[in-house]
C-alpha positions as a Markdown table, in Angstrom:
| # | Residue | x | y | z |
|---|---|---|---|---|
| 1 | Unk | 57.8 | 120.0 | 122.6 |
| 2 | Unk | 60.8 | 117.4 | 122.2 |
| 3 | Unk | 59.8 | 114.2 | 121.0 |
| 4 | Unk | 61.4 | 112.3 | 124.4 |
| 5 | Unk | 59.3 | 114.8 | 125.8 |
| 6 | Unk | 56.1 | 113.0 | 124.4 |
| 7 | Unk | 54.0 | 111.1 | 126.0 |
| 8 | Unk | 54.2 | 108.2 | 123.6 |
| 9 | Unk | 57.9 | 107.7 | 124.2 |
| 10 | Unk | 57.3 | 105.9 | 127.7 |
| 11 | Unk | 55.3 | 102.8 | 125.8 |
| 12 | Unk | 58.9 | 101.8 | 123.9 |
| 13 | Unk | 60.7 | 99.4 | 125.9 |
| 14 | Unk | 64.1 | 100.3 | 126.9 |
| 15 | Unk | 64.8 | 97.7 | 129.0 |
| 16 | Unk | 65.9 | 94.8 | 126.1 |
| 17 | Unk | 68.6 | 93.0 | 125.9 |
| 18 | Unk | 71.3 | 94.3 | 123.1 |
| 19 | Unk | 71.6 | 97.9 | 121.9 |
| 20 | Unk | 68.1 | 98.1 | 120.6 |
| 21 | Unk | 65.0 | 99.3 | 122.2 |
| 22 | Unk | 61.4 | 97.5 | 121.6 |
| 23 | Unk | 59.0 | 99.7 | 119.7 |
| 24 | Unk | 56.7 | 97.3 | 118.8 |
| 25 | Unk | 54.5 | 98.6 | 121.5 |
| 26 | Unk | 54.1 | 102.0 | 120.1 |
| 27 | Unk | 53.0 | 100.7 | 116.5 |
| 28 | Unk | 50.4 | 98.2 | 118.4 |
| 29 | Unk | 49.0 | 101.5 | 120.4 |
| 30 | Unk | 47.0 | 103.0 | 117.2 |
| 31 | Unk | 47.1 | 106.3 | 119.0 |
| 32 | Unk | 50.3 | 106.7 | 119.8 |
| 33 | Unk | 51.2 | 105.9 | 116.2 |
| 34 | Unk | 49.3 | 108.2 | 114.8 |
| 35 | Unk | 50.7 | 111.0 | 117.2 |
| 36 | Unk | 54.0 | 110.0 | 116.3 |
| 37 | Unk | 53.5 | 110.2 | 113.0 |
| 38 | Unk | 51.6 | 113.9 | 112.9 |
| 39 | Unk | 55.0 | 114.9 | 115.3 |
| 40 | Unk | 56.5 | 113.9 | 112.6 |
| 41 | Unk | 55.3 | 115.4 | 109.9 |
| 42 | Unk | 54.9 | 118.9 | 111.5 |
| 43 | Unk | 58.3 | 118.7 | 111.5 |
| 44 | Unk | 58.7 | 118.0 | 108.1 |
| 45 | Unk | 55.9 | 120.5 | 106.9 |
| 46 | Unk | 58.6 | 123.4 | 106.5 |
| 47 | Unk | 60.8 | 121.2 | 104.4 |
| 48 | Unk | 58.1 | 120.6 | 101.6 |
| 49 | Unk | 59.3 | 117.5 | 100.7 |
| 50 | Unk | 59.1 | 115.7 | 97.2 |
| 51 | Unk | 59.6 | 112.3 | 98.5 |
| 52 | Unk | 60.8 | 110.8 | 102.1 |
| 53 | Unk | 64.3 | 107.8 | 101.7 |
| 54 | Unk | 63.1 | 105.8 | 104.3 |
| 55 | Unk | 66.1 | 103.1 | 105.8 |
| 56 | Unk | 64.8 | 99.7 | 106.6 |
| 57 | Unk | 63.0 | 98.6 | 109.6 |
| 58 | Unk | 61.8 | 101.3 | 111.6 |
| 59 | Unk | 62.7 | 103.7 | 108.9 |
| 60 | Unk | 60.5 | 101.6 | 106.4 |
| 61 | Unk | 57.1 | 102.1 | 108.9 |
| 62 | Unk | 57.9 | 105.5 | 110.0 |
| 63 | Unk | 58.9 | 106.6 | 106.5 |
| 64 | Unk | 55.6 | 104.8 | 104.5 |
| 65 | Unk | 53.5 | 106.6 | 107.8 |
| 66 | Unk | 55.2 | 109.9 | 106.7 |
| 67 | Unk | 55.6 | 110.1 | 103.4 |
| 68 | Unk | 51.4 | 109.4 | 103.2 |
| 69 | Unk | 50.7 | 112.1 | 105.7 |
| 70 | Unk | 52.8 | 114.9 | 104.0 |
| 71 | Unk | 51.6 | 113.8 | 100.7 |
| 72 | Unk | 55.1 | 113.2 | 98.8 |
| 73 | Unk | 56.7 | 110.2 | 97.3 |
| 74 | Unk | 59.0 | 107.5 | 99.0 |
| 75 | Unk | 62.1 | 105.8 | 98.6 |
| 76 | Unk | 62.6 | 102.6 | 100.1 |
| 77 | Unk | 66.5 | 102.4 | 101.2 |
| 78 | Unk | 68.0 | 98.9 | 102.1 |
| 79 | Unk | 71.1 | 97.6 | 103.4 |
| 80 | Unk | 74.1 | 95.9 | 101.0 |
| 81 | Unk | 72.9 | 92.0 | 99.7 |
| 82 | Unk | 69.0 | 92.6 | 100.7 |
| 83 | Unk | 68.2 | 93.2 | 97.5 |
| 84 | Unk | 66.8 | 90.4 | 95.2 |
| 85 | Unk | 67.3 | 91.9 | 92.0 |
| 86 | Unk | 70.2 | 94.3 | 90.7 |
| 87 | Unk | 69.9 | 98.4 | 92.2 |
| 88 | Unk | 71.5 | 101.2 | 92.2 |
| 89 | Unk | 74.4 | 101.1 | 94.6 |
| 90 | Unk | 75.3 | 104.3 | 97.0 |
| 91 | Unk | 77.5 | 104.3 | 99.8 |
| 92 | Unk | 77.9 | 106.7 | 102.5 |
| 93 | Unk | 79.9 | 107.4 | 105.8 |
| 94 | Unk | 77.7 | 110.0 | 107.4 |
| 95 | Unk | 74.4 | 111.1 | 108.0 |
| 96 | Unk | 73.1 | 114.4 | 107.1 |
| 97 | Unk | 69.3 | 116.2 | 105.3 |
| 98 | Unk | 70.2 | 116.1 | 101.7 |
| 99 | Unk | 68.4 | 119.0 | 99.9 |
| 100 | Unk | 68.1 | 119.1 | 96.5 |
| 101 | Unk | 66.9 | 122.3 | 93.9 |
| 102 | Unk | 64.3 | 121.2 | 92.3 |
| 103 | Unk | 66.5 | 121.6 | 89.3 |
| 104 | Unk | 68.2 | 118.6 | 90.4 |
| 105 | Unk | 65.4 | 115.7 | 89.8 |
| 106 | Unk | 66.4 | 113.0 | 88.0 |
| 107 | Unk | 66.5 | 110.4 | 91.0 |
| 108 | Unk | 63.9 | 108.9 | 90.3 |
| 109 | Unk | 65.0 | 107.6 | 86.4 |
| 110 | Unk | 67.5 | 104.9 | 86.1 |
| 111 | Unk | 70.8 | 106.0 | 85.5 |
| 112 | Unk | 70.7 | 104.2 | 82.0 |
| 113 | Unk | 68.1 | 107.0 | 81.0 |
| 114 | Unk | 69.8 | 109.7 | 81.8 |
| 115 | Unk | 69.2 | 110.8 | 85.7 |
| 116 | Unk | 71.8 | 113.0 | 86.8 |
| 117 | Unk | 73.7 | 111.9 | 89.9 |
């Protein structure tokens, strides 16, 4: 099944003003949460993922929601200046899955101690 297939897709309001879409409903529906989550996560099952970078807002409740269900760690990701304290800095232009050998870990450490980029 597609997920605009699902039948928890009709409780998000599309009908808001501005190029975002309410989906405050579907988190207040605790069933429909939960169904959205386990779609997710039998997605992600095949992927056997070490940890989930989740991108604020609905990428932060989506992310924490998955992350817990598949068991695997999580990166919080947030957008230039919303940082209180000094981070890491990446930047990007396009969106794509990332996979990395396990070989590769290193992430997770500070740059200062060695983590490979």
């Amino acid at each position: 099944m597609r997920v605009r297939d699902a039948w928890y897709v009709g409780l998000i309001d599309r009908q808001t003003p501005g190029p975002r879409d309410d989906t405050i409903p579907l988190f207040a529906h605790g069933e429909a949460f939960a169904a959205a989550v386990s779609d997710l996560a039998t997605r992600c099952e095949p992927l056997r993922l070490e940890v989930v970078a989740a991108i604020d807002g609905l990428g932060f409740a989506f992310g924490a929601a998955n992350a817990c269900r598949v068991g695997c760690g999580l990166i919080l990701l947030r957008k230039a200046g919303k940082l209180p304290v000094p981070a890491l800095r990446e930047s990007f232009t396009t969106t794509r899955l990332i996979r990395r050998p396990r070989a590769a870990r290193g992430w997770g450490r500070s740059r200062r101690a060695g983590a490979r980029r």
